[in-house]
C-alpha positions in Angstrom: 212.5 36.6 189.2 215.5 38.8 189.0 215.6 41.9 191.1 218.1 45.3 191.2 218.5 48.5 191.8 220.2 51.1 189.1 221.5 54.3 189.2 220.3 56.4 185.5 221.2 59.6 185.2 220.7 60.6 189.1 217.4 58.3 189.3 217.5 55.3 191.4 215.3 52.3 189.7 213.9 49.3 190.9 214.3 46.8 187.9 212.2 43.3 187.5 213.7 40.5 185.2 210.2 38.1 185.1 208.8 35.6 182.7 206.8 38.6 180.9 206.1 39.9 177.2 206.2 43.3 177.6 207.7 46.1 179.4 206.2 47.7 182.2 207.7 51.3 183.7 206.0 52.6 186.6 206.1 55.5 188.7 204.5 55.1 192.3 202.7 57.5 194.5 202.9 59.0 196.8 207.4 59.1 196.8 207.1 59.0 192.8 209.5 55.9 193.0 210.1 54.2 189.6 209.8 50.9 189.2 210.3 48.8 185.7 209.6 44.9 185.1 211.4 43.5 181.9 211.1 40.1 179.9 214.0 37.7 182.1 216.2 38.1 178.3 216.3 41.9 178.3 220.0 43.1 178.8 220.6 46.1 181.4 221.9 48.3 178.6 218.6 47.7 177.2 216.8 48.6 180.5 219.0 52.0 180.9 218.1 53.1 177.4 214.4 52.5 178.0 214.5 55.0 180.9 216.6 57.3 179.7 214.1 57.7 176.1 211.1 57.9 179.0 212.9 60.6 181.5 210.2 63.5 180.4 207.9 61.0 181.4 208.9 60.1 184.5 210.1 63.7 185.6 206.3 64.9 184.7 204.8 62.0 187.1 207.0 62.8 190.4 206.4 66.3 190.0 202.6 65.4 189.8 202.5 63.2 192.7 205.0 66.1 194.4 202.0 68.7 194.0 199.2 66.6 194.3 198.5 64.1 197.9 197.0 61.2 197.4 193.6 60.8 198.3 194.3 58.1 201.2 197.0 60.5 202.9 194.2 63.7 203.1 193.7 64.6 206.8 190.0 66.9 205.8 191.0 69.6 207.7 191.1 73.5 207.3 193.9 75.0 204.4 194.6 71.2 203.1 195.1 71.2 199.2 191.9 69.3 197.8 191.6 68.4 194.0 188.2 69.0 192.5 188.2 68.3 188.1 192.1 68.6 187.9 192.6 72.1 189.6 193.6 72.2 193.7 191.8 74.2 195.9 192.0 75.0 199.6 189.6 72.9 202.3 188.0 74.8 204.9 186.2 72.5 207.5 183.0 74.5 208.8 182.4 72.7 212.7 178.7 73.3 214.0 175.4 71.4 214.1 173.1 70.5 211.2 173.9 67.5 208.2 177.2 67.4 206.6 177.9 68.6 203.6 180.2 70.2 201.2 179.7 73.9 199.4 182.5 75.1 196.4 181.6 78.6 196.3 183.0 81.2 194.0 186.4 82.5 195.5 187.3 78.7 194.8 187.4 77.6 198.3 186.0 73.8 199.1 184.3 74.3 202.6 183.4 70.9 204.3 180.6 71.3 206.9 180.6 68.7 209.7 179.5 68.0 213.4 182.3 69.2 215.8 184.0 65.7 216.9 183.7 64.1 213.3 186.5 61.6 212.3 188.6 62.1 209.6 187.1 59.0 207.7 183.8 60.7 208.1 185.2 63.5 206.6 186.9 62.3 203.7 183.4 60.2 203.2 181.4 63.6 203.1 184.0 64.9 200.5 183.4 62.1 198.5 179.8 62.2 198.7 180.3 65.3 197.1 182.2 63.7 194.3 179.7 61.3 193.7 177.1 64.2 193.0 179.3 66.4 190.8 180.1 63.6 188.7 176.3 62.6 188.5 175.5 66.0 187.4 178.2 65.8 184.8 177.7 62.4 183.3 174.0 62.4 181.7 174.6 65.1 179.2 177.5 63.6 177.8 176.0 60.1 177.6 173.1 62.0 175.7 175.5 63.5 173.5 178.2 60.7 172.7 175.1 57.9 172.3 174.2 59.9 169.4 177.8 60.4 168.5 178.5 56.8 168.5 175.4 55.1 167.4 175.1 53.1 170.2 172.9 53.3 174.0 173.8 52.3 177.2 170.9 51.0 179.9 172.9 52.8 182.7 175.7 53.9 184.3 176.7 54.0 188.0 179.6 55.5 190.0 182.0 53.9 192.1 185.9 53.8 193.5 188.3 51.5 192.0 191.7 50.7 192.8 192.6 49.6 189.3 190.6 50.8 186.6 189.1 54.2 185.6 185.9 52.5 184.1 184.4 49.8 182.8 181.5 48.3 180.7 179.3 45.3 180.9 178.8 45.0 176.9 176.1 42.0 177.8 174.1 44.4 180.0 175.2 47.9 178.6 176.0 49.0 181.7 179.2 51.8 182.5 180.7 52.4 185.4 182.5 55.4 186.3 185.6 55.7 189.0 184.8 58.3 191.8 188.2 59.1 191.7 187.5 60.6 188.2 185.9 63.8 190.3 189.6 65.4 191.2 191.0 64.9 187.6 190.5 67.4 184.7 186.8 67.1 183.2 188.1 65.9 180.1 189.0 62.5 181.9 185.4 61.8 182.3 184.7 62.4 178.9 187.2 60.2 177.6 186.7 57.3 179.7 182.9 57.5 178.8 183.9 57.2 175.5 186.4 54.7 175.9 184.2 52.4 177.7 181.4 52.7 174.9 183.1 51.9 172.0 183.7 48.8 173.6 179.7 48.4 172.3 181.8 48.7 168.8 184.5 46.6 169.7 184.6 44.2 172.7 188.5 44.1 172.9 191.0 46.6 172.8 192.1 45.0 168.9 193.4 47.5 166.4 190.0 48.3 165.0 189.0 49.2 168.5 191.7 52.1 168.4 190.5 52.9 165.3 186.7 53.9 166.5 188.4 55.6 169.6 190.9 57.9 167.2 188.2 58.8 165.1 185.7 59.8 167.7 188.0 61.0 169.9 191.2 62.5 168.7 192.7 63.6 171.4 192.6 60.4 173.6 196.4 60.2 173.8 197.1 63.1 175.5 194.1 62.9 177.8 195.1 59.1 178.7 198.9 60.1 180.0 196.5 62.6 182.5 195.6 58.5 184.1 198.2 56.2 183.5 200.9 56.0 185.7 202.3 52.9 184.5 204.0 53.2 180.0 203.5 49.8 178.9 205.5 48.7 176.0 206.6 45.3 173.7 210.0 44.5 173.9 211.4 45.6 170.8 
């Protein structure tokens, strides 16, 4: 493997050269550094005119990871920016006795109620907690609705955090799960990965006629999928 750093137009790149098919461009939390691995043949004009066509892109996901934290860097404490379905909203941490728990009320303000000497993992834990309930609320009326839509029924679905994926589905046991991480991106996300993962009842791989089912239920997938990839995977043309 070949490694390098370029200058493009004012951006500083990390570039790969591996034994790989297609072209991978990535932008990195939290610093929004860019990254790109390229098949070992692809020439560094080539390379330079792939991120110069994807500079909207890439502008669009610093400036995201510039406004938003990410989740592992939160502190849980009082006037912290705290994402809840794609929109930021203030933390105020509420110290006194009783259970923990979290209330959104309706000036928009998240406020976390602990025990005074609570860690900060404990913290974040309760916020997620929290998560986990919103998205439960969230999830059985659009299963109800896109079963019907799709023709096909899941057995169940469960939630859970993943480093690497937004969801997946057991086809053999008709089973969906959900990334808790889903609960601080726009509501849409949910949708869209539910749908995602069902049509995989339709289509087990992600072949052409699988992108065919997803276009035709769901239009708008494109857009809505740019909202939770940070990496633009393409063939080497």
């Amino acid at each position: 493997m070949k490694e390098k750093e370029i200058l493009v137009a004012g951006l500083t790149v990390l570039v790969w050269w591996k034994h790989v098919k297609n072209i991978n461009l990535t932008v990195k939390g939290p610093n929004g550094r860019v990254r790109i691995s390229v098949p070992w043949y692809t020439t560094e004009r080539r390379v330079r005119q792939m991120i110069v066509s994807r500079m909207d892109w890439i502008e669009k996901q610093q400036v995201h990871f510039q406004k938003f934290p990410a989740a592992e860097k939160l502190q849980a404490i009082s006037g912290e920016e705290h994402l809840f379905f794609g929109r930021s909203y203030s933390l105020d941490v509420v110290y006194g006795p009783g259970r923990h728990h979290v209330i959104f009320d309706d000036k928009g303000t998240i406020r976390l109620f602990v025990r005074p000497g609570t860690a900060r993992e404990k913290r974040l834990q309760v916020i997620y907690d929290w998560y986990r309930l919103e998205l439960a609320a969230r999830i059985p009326m659009l299963v109800e609705h896109w079963q019907e839509s799709i023709g096909e029924k899941i057995s169940e679905w469960r939630i859970k955090r993943m480093k690497t994926r937004w969801g997946t589905c057991n086809i053999d046991k008709r089973r969906i799960w959900f990334n808790l991480e889903l609960a601080r991106k726009p509501e849409c996300c949910l949708e869209y990965i539910l749908v995602h993962e069902m049509v995989h009842l339709l289509e087990r791989n992600h072949s052409r006629k699988f992108y065919q089912h997803l276009h035709r239920l769901f239009p708008e997938w494109r857009k809505i999928d740019l909202l939770l990839t940070p990496v633009m995977n393409r063939k080497p043309e």
